[in-house]
Wavefront OBJ file of the C-alpha trace (Angstrom):
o trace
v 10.466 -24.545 -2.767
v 10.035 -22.409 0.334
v 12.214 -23.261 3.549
v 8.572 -23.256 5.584
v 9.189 -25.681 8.997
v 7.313 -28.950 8.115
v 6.613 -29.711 11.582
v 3.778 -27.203 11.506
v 0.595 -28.540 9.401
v -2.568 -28.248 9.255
v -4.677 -29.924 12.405
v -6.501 -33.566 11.470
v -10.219 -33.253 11.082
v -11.222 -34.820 14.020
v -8.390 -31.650 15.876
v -10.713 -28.871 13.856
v -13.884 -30.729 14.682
v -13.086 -30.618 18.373
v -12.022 -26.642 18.131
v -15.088 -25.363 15.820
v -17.459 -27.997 17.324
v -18.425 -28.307 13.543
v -17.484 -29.217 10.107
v -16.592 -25.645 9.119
v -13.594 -25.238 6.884
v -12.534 -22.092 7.959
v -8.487 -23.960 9.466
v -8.733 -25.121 5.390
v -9.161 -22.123 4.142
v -6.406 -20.361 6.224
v -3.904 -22.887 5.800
v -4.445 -22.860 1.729
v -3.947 -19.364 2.336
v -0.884 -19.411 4.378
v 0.738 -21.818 1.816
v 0.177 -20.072 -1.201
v 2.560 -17.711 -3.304
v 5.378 -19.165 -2.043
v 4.448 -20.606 1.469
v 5.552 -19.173 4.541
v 8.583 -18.709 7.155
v 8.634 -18.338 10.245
v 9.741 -15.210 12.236
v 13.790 -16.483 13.002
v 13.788 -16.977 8.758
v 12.154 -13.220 8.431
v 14.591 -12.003 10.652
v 17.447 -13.621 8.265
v 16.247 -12.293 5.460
v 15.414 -9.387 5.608
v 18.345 -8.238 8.125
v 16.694 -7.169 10.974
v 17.738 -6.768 14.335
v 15.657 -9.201 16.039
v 12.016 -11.092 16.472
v 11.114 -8.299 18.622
v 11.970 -5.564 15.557
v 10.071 -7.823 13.661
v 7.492 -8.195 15.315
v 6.954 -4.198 15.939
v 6.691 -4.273 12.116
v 3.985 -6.323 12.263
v 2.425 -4.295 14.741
v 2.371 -1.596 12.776
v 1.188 -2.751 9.587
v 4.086 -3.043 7.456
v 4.187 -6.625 7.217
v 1.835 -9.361 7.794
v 2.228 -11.612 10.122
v -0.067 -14.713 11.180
v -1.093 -16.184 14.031
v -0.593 -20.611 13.562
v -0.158 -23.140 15.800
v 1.374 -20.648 18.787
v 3.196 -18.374 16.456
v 3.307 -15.502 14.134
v 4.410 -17.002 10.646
v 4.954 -14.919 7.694
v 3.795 -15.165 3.839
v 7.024 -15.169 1.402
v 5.693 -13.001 -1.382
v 5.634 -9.928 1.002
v 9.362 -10.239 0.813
v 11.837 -9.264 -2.397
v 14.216 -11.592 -3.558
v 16.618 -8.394 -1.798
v 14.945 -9.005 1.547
v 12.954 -5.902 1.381
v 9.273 -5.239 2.259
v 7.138 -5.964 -1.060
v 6.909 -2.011 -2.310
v 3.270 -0.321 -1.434
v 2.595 -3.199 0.673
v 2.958 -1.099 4.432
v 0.503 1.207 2.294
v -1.935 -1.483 1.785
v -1.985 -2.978 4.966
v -2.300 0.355 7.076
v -5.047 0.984 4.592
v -7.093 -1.906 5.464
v -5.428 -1.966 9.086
v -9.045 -0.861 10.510
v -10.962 -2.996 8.336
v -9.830 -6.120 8.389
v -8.267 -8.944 10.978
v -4.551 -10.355 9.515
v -6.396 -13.374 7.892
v -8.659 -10.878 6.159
v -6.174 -8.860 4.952
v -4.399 -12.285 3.930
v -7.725 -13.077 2.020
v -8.388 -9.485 -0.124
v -4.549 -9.604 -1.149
v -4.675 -13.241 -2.236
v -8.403 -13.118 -3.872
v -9.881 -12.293 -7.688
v -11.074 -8.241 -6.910
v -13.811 -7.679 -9.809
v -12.596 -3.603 -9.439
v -9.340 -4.866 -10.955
v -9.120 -5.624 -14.713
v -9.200 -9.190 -15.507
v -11.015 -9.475 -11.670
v -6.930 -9.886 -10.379
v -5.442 -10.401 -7.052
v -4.683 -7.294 -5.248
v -1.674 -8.510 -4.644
v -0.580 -9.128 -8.963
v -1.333 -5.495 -9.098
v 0.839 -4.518 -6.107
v 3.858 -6.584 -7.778
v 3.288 -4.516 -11.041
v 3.351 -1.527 -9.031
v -0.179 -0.237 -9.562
v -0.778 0.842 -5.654
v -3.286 3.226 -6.671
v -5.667 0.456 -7.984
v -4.806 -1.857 -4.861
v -5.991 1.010 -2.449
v -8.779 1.563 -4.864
v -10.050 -1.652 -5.503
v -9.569 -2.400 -1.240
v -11.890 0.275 -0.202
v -15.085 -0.853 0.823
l 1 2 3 4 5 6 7 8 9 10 11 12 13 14 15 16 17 18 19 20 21 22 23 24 25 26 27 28 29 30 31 32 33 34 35 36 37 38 39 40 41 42 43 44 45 46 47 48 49 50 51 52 53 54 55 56 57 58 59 60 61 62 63 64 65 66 67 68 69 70 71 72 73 74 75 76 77 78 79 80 81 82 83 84 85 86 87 88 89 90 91 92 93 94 95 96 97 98 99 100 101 102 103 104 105 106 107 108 109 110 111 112 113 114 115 116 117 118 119 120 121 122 123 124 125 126 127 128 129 130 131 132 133 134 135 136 137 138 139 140 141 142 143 144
């Protein structure tokens, strides 16, 4: 479904064992994170879609919160649902993310977008709310 580069995966256990020193799951949780909603591209495919001048525009949206972007096996990859099927920013995202830009690391950010909220009806994802348009709630149900 998503055009994410299969070369990049997650590390074996014995890999994560040697970088945490432990059996923590934290490379689990980020990578079922990174593939969810759609999967991921990488920052040539951003570029593509949504018609940007190069990695180095992209990558000064990232920089200032309009876009997230997530640091994997040496690069910056990039969750599809933030993108339209037009190639445009998800709308109210940039909102969202400068919002929590002080708050929370990329993976955190990743997390509250992509995790049940109990101040949201039906305890939804931040992120079903943005896609509905209800940015209000999202920077609501965010603040800590």
């Amino acid at each position: 479904m998503s055009d994410r580069d299969e070369n990049i995966s997650l590390p074996s256990h014995s890999d994560r064992q040697k970088v945490t020193g432990s059996n923590l799951n934290i490379l689990d949780l980020q990578w079922e994170l990174l593939v969810s909603e759609g999967g991921y591209w990488d920052a040539e495919k951003v570029v593509q879609i949504i018609r940007v001048e190069s990695v180095q525009s992209l990558d000064k949206l990232r920089e200032e919160c309009e876009i997230i972007g997530l640091w994997w096996q040496d690069r910056h990859l990039y969750p599809i649902w933030q993108f339209t099927d037009a190639g445009q920013i998800l709308p109210g995202l940039p909102q969202v993310l400068k919002h929590l830009n002080h708050t929370y690391s990329d993976w955190e950010k990743l997390f509250c977008l992509l995790s049940p909220n109990p101040r949201l009806d039906e305890q939804k994802m931040p992120l079903d709310e943005l896609r509905s348009g209800n940015l209000d709630a999202v920077i609501l149900a965010t603040t800590r």
